[in-house]
C-alpha positions in Angstrom: 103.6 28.2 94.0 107.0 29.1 93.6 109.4 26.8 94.9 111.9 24.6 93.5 110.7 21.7 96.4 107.8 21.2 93.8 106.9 18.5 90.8 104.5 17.2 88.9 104.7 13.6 87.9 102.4 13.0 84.0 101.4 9.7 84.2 100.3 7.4 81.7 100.5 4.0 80.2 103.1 4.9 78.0 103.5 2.6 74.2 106.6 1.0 72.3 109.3 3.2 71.3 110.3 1.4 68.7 109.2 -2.5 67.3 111.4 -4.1 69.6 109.1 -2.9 72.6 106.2 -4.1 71.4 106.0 -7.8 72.3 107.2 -6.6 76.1 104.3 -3.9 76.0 102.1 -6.4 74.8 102.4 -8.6 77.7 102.5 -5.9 80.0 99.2 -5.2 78.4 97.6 -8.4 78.2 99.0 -9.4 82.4 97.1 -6.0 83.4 94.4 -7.2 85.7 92.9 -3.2 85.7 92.2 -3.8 82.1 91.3 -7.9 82.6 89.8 -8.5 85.8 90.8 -12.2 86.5 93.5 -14.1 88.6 97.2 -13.4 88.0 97.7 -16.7 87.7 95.2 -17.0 84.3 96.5 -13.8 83.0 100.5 -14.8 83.0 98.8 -18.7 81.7 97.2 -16.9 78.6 99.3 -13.7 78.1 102.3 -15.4 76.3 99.6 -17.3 74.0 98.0 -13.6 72.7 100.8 -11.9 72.8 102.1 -12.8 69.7 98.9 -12.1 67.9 98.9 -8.7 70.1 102.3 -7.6 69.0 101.6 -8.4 65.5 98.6 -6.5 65.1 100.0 -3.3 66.8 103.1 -3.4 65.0 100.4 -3.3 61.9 99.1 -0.4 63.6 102.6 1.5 64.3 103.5 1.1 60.4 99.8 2.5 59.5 100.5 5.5 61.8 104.1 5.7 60.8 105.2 6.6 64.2 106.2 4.9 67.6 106.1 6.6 70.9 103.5 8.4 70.6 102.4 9.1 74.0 105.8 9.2 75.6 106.5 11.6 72.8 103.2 13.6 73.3 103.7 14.0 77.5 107.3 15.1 77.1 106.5 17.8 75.2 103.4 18.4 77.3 105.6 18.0 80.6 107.8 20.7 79.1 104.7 23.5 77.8 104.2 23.1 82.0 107.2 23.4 83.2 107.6 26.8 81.1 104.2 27.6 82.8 104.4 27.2 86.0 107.7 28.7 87.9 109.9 26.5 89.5 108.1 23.4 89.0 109.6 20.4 87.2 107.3 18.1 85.5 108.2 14.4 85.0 106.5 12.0 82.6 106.1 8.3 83.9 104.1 5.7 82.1 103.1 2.6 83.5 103.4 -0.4 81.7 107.3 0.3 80.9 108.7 -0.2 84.5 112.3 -0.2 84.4 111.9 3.8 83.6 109.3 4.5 85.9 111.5 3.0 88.7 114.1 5.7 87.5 111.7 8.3 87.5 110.6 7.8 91.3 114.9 7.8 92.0 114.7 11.2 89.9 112.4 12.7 92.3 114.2 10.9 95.5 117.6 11.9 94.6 116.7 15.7 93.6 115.3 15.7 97.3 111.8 17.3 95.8 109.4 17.9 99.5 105.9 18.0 97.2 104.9 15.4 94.3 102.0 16.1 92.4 100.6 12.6 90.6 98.6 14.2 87.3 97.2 11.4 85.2 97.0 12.1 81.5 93.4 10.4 82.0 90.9 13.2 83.3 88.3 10.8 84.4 88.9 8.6 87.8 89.2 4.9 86.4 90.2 1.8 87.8 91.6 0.8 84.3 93.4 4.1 83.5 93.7 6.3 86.1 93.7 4.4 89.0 96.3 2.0 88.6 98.9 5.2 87.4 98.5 7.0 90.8 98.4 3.8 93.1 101.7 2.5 90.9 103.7 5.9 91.2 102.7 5.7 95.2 103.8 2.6 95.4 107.3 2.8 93.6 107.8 6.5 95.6 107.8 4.4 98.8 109.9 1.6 98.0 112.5 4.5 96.8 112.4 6.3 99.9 110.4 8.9 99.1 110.0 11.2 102.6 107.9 14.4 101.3 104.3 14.9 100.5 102.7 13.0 98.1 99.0 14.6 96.5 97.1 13.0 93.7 94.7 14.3 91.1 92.1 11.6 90.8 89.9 13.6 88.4 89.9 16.9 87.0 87.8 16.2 84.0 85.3 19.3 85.1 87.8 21.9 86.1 86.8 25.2 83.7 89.4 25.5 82.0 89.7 22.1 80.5 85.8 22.4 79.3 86.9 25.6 77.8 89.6 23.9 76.1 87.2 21.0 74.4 85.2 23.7 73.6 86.9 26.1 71.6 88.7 23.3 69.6 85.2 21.9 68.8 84.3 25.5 67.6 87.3 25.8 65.5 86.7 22.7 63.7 83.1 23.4 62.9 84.1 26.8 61.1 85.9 24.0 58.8 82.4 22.8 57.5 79.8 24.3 55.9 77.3 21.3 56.6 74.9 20.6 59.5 77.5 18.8 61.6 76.9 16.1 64.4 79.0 15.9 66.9 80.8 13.0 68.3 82.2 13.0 71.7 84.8 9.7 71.8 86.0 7.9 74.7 88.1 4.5 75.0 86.2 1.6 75.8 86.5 -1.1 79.3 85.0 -3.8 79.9 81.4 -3.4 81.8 82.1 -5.1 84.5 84.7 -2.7 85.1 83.0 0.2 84.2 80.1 -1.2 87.2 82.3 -1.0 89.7 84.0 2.8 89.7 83.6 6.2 88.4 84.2 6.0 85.0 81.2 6.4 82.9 79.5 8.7 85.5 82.3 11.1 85.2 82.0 10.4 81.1 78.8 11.4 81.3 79.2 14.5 83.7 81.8 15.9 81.0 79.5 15.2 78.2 76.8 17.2 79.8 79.4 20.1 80.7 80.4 20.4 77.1 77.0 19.8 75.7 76.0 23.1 78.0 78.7 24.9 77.0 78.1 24.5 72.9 74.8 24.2 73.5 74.2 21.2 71.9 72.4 18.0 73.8 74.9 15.2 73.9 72.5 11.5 73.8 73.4 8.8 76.0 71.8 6.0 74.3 73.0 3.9 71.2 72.1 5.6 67.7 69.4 4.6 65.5 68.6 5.5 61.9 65.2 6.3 63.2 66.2 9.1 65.8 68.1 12.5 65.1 70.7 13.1 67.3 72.8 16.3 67.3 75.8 14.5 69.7 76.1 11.3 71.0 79.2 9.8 73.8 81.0 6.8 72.0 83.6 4.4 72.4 86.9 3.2 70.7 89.5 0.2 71.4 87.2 -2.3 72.5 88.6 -5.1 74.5 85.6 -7.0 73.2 82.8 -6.8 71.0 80.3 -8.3 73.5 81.3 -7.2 76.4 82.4 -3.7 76.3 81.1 -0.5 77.1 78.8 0.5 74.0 78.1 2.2 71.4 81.7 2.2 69.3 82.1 4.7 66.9 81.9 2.7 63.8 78.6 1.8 64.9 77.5 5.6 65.3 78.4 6.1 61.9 77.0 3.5 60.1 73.6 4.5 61.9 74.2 8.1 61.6 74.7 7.4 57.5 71.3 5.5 57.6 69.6 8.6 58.6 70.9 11.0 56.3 74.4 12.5 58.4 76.5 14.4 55.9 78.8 15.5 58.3 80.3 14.4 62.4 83.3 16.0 64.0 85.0 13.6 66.6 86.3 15.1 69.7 88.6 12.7 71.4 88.4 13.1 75.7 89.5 10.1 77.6 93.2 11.3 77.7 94.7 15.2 77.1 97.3 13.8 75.1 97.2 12.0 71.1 97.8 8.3 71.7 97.3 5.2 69.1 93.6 5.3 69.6 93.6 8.6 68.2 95.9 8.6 65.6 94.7 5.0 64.6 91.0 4.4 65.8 89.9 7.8 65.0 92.0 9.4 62.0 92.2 6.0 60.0 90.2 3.3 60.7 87.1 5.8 61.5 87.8 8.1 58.5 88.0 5.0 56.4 84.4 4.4 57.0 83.4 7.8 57.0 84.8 8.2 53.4 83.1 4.8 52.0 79.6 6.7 53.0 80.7 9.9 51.7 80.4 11.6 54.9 82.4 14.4 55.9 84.8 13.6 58.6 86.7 16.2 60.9 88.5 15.3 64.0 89.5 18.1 67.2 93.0 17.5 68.4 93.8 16.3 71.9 92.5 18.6 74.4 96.6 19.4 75.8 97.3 21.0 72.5 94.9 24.2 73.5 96.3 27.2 75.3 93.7 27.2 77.6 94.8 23.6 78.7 97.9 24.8 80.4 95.8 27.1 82.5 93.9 24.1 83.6 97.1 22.8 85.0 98.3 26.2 86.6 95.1 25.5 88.3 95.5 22.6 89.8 98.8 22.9 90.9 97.7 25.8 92.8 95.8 23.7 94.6 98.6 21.7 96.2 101.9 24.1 95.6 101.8 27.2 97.5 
């Protein structure tokens, strides 16, 4: 493990900076055939028509949350907690969708002549619209720099120990913070279906929900709330792409139900990504409290999973795996 011929690469999808980013990201966005399975050619054809909208409404959302960068800001700080972790190990933080600096990052780890590159997605769940397309764009860009050393990738970790722990304890913390019968609601970002068909992603959803539901002891439901059912936890969704075609149910819908049949009280645990991103901060602190306040319902939120001590075990763990 200790060897200064080691890294770790965080990868993301990274999000503007500042407001003059955002129409860029918003076509890098909107041209991302992970996210919009259709031809290239239709994509770059209707891209520059939405992306004006786009941009508009998440420079809207950037003003709401008062802050840009979020994720670039989150994984730096996250690349350096590992870094301080794990001896002789430097951590690098690419994201996707801005590629001028994940070229540089690739020359980074070419030019520092590093023999071992660990490819860590900030997504713990194998996806072909998160995951996925990091790992296969960091191999890709590695090569074309020269890369010569060993190159391993993390396709999913969402059910090493550690990182259930992690969920876990925050949930804990945050129900000593009520006093009321509390249901729980475990949030993940949305696809499309017909991507969600085709890999890993929801069956690896629903294999976490089940190890956290074990571990708190509390049965997590699959299937969409109804005022006529009690359910103590339920998996959700947030940032639709869609309202027809994605995966189901979002979490406005889980609380309107849950209001219906009497729910004084949820607590939101966010686990698509380790890290806060504009889906958090946005989806889930404003829009979702919003509607949680109207009903008079209490609303608490866990933090990002990465912001646990236990979490930074998780990835002494897995670089174990690959660094001797």
């Amino acid at each position: 493990m200790k060897s200064s011929k080691n890294c770790i690469w965080l990868l993301g999808e990274g999000d503007p900076r500042n407001e003059s980013e955002v129409y860029p990201f918003a076509l890098e966005f909107l041209n991302d055939v992970s996210k919009f399975p259709y031809p290239q050619w239709l994509l770059k054809m209707t891209s520059s028509f939405f992306a004006k909208k786009t941009s508009q409404n998440l420079s809207s959302v950037y003003r709401a949350i008062n802050k840009y960068g979020i994720s670039w800001d989150e994984a730096t700080h996250l690349a350096e907690k590992i870094e301080k972790s794990l001896d002789y190990v430097k951590v690098f933080v690419g994201m996707r969708y801005f590629p001028k600096e994940f070229q540089e990052t690739a020359q980074a780890i070419v030019k520092e002549k590093f023999e071992r590159v660990l490819l860590l997605p900030l997504f713990p769940h194998e996806s072909d619209a998160f995951s996925a397309p990091c790992i296969s764009k960091a191999e890709k860009t590695l090569s074309e720099e020269g890369f010569k050393g060993k190159v391993f990738s993390v396709r999913k970790y969402f059910d090493e120990n550690y990182l259930i722990e992690a969920i876990c304890a925050l949930f804990n913390e945050a129900k000593t913070k009520s006093d009321k019968n509390s249901r729980l609601v475990l949030v993940a970002n949305s696809v499309l279906k017909k991507i969600a068909l085709k890999d890993n992603y929801l069956l690896h959803l629903k294999e976490a929900v089940k190890l956290i539901g074990e571990k708190i002891h509390i049965p997590i439901s699959l299937v969409r709330p109804s005022q006529y059912s009690w359910q103590e936890g339920i998996l959700a969704f947030s940032g639709q792409y869609s309202p027809f075609n994605s995966l189901e149910p979002n979490v406005e819908n889980v609380i309107e139900e849950w209001n219906l049949s009497g729910c004084e009280s949820i607590i939101v645990i966010p686990i698509s990504s380790v890290i806060e991103s504009r889906e958090t901060l946005y989806d889930l602190d404003i829009n979702c409290k919003a509607l949680a306040d109207t009903m008079k319902m209490e609303y608490l939120r866990v933090p990002a999973v990465s912001s646990h001590p236990l979490f930074l075990e998780c990835a002494k763990n897995i670089g174990a795996k690959y660094f001797d």
